[in-house]
MARBA-3410 file (N, C-alpha, C, O; in Angstrom, 1 decimal):
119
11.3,6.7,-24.6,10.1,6.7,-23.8,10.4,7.2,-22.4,11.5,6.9,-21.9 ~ 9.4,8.2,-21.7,9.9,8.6,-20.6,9.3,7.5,-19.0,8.3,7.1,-18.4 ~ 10.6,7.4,-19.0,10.0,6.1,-17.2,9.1,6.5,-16.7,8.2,5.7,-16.7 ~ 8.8,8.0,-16.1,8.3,8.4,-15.3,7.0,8.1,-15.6,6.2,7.9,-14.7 ~ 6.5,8.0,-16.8,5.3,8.1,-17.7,4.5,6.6,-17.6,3.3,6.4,-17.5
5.5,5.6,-17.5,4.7,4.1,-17.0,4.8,3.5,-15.8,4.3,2.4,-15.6 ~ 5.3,4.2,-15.0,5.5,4.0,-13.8,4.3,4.9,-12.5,4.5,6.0,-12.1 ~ 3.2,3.8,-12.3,2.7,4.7,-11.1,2.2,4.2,-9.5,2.5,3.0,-9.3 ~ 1.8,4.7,-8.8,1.6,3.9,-7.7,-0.1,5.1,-7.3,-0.3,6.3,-7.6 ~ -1.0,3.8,-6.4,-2.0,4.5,-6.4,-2.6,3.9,-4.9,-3.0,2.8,-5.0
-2.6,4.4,-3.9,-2.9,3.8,-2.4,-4.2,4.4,-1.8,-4.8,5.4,-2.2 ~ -4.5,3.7,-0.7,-5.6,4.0,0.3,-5.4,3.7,1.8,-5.4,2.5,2.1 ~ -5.1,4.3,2.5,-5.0,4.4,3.9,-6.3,4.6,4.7,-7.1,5.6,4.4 ~ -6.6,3.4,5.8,-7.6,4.0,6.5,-7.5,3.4,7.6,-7.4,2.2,7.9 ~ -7.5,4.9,8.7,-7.2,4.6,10.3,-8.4,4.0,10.8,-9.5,3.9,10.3
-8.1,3.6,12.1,-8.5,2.9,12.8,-8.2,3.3,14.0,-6.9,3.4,14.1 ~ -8.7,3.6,15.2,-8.6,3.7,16.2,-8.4,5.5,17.0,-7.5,6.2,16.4 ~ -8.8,6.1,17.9,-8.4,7.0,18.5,-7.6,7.6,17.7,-8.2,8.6,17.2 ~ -6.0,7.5,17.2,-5.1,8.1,16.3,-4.7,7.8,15.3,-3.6,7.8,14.9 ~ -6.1,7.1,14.4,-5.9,5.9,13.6,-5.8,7.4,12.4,-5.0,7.2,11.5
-6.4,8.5,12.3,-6.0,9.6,11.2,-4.6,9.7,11.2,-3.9,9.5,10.2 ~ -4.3,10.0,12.4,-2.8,10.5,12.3,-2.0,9.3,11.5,-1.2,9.6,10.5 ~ -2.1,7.8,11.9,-1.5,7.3,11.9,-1.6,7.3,9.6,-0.6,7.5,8.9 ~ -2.7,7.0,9.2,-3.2,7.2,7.7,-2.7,8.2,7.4,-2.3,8.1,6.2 ~ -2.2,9.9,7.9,-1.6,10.7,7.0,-0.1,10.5,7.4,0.8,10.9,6.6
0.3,9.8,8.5,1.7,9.6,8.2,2.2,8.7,7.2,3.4,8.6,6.9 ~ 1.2,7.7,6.5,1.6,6.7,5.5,1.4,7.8,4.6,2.4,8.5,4.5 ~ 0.3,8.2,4.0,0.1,9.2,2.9,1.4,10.0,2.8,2.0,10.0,1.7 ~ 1.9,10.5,3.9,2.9,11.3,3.1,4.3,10.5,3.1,5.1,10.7,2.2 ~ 4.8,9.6,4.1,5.7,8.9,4.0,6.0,7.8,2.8,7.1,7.7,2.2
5.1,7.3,2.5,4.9,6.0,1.8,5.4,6.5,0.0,6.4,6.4,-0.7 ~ 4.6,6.9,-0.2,5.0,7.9,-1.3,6.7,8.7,-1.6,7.1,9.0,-2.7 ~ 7.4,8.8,-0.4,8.4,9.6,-0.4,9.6,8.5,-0.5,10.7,8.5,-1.2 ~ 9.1,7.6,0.6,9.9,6.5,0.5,10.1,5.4,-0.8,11.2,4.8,-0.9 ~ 9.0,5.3,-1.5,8.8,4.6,-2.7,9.7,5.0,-3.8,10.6,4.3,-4.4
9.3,6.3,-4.1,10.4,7.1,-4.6,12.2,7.0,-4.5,13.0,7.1,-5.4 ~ 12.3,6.7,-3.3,13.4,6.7,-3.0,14.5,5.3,-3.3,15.6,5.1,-2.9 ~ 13.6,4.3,-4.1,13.9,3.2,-3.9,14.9,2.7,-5.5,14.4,2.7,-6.6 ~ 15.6,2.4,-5.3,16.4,1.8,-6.3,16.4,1.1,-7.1,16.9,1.3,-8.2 ~ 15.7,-0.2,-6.5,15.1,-0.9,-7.4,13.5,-1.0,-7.8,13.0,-1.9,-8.5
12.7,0.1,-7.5,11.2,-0.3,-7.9,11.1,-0.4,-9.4,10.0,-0.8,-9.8 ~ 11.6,-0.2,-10.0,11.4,-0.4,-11.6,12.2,-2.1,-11.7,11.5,-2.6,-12.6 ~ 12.7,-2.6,-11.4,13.2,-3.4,-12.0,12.8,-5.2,-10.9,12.8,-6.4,-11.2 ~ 12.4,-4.4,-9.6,12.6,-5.6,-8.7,11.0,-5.0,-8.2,11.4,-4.2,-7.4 ~ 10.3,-5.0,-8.1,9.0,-4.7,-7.6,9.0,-5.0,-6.3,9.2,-4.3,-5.3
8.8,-6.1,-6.4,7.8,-7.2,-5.3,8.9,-6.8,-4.2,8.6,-6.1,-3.3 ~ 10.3,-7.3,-4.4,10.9,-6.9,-3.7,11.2,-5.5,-2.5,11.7,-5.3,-1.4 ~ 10.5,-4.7,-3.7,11.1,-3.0,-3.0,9.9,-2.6,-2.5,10.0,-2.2,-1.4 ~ 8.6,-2.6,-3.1,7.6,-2.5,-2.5,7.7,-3.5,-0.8,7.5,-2.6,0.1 ~ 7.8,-4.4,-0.5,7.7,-5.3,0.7,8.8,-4.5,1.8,8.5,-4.1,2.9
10.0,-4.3,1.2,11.0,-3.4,1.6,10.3,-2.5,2.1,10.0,-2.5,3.3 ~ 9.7,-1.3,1.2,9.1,-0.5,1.6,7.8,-0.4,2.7,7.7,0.5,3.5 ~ 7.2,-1.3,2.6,6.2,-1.6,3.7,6.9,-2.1,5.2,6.6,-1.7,6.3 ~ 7.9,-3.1,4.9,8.7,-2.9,6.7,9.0,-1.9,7.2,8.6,-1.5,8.3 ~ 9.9,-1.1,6.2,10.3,0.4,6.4,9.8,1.6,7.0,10.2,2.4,7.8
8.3,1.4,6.2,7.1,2.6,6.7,6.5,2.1,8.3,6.0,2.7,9.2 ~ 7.0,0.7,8.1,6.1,0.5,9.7,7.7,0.6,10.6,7.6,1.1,11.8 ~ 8.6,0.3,10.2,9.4,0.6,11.6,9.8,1.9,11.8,10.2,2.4,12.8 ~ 9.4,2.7,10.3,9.6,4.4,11.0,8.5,4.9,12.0,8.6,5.8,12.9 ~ 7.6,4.1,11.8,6.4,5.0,12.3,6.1,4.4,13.7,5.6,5.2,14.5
6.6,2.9,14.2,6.8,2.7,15.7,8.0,3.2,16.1,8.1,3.3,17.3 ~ 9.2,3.6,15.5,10.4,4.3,16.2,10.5,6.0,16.4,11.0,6.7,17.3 ~ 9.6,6.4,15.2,10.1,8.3,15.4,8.8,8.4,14.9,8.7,9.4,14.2 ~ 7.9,7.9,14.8,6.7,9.0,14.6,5.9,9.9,15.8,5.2,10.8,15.4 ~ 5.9,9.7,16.8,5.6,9.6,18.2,4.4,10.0,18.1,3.9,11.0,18.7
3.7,8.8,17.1,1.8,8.4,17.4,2.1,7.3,18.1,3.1,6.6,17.8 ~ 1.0,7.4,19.3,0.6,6.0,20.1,0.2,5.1,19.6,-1.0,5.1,19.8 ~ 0.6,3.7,18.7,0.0,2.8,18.1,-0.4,1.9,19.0,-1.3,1.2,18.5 ~ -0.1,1.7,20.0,-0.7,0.4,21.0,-1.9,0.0,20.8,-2.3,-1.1,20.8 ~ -2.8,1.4,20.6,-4.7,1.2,20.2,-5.0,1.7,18.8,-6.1,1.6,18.4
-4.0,2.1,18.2,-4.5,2.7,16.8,-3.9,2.4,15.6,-3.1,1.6,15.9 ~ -3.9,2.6,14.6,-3.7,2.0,13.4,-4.1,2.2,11.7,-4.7,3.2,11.6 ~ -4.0,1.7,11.0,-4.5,2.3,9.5,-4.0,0.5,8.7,-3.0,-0.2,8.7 ~ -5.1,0.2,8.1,-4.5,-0.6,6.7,-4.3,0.4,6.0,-4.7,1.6,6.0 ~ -3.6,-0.4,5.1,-2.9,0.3,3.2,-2.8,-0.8,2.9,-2.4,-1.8,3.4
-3.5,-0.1,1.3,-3.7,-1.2,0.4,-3.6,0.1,-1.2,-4.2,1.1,-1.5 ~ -2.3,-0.9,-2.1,-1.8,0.0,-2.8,-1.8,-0.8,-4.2,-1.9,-2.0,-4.1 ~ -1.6,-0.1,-5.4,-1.8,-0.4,-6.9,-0.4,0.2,-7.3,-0.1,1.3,-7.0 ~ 0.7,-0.9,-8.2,2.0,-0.6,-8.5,2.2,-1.0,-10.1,2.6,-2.0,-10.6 ~ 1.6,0.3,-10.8,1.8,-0.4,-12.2,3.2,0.4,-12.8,3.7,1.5,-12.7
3.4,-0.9,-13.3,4.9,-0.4,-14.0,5.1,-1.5,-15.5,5.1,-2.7,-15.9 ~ 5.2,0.1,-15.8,5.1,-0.5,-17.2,3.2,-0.9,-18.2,2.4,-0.2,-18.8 ~ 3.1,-2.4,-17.8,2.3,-3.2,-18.2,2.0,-4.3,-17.4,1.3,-5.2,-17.8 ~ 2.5,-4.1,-16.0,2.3,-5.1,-15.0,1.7,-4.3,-13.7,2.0,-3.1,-13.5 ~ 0.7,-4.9,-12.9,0.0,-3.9,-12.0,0.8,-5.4,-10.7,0.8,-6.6,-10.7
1.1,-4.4,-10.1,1.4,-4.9,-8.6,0.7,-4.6,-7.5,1.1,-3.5,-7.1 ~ -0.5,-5.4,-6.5,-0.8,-4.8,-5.8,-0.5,-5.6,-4.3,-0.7,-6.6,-3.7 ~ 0.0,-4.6,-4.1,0.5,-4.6,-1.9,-0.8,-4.2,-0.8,-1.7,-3.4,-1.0 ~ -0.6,-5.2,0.4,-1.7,-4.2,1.3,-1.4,-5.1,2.8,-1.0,-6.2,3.1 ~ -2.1,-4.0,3.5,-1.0,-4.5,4.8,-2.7,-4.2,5.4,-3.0,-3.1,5.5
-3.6,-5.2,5.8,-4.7,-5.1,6.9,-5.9,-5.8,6.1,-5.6,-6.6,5.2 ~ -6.8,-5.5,6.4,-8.3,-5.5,5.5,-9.0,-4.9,4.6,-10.2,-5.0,4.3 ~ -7.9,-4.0,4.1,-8.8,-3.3,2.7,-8.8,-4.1,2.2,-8.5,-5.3,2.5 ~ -9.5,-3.4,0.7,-8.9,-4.4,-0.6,-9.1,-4.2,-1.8,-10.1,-3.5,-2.1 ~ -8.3,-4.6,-2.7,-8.4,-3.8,-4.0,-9.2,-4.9,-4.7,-9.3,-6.1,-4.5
-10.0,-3.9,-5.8,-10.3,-4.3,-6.7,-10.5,-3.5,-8.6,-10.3,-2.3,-8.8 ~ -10.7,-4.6,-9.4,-10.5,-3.8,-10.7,-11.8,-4.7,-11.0,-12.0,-5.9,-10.6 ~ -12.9,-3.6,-11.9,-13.6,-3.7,-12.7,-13.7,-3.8,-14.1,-13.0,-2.9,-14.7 ~ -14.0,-4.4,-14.7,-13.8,-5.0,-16.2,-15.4,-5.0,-16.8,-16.4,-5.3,-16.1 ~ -15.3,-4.8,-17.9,-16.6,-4.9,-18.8,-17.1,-5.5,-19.6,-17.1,-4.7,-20.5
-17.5,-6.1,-19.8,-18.2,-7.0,-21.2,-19.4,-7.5,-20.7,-19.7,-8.2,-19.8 ~ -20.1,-6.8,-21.8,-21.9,-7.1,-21.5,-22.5,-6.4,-20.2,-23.7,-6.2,-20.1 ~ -21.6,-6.0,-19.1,-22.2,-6.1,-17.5,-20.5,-5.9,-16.7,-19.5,-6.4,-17.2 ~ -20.5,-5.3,-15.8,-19.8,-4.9,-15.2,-19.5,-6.1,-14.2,-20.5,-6.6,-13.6 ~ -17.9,-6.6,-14.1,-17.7,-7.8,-13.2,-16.2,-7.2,-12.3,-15.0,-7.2,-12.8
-16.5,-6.7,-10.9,-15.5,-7.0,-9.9,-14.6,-8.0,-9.8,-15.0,-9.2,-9.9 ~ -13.2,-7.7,-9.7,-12.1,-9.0,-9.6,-11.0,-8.4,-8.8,-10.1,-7.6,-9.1 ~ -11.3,-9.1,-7.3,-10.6,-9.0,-6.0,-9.0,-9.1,-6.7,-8.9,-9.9,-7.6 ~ -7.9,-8.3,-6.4,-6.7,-8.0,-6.8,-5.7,-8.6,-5.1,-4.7,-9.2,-4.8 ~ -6.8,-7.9,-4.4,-5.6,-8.5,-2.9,-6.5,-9.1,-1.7,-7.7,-9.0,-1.5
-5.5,-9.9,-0.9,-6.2,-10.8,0.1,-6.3,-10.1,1.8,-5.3,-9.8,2.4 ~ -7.2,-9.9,2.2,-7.8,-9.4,3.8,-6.5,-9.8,4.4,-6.1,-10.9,4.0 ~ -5.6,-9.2,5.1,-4.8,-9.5,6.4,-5.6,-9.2,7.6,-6.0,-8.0,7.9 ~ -5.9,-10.5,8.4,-6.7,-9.9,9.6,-6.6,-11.8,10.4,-6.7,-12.8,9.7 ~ -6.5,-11.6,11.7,-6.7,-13.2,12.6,-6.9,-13.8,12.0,-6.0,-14.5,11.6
-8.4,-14.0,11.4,-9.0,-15.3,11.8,-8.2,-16.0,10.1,-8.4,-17.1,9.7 ~ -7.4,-15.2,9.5,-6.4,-16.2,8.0,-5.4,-16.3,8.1,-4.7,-15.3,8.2 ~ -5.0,-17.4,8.3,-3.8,-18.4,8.8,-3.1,-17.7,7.8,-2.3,-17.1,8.6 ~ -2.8,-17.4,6.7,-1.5,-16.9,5.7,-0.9,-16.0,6.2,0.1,-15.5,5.7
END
């Protein structure tokens, strides 16, 4: 069986603020490249994805030279591998999966990061 074939990842970036685009296409193309690059995402998920999400944020306050002080982007991402869906997200998006029987029923996959939730 080929890895490449059950392994996918599927994200949403959305800025926020004055350079909040810039800041969403530097995840878009970073995030992706970095994931890739990772040694363990097939085997250790949770792990390398979280990895990955420090990583994208300290490249992009050290060398990306966007002003984040006022600007910003959540990401909120879908990690299926194999037969397990993993989903990451760093702000207030949020994923969701639709399911069917009889009537179409939404089922929240990830939780809001934002103040006013203590977690």
């Amino acid at each position: 069986m080929d890895e490449q074939k059950t392994r996918h990842y599927f994200g949403v970036c959305d800025g926020h603020g004055a350079l909040g685009h810039k800041v969403a296409e530097f995840l878009k193309v970073n995030l992706p490249l970095h994931l890739n690059k990772s040694k363990n995402l097939a085997d250790e998920p949770v792990e390398a994805l979280t990895s990955c999400f420090r990583d994208i944020s300290a490249k992009l306050n050290s060398s990306s030279k966007i002003d984040v002080s006022l600007s910003g982007a959540t990401c909120v991402g879908c990690y299926i591998n194999y037969d397990t869906l993993y989903c990451c997200n760093v702000g207030d998006s949020r994923a969701i999966v639709g399911s069917y029987e009889k009537h179409w029923e939404a089922h929240q996959l990830s939780e809001d990061h934002k103040p006013s939730v203590e977690s």
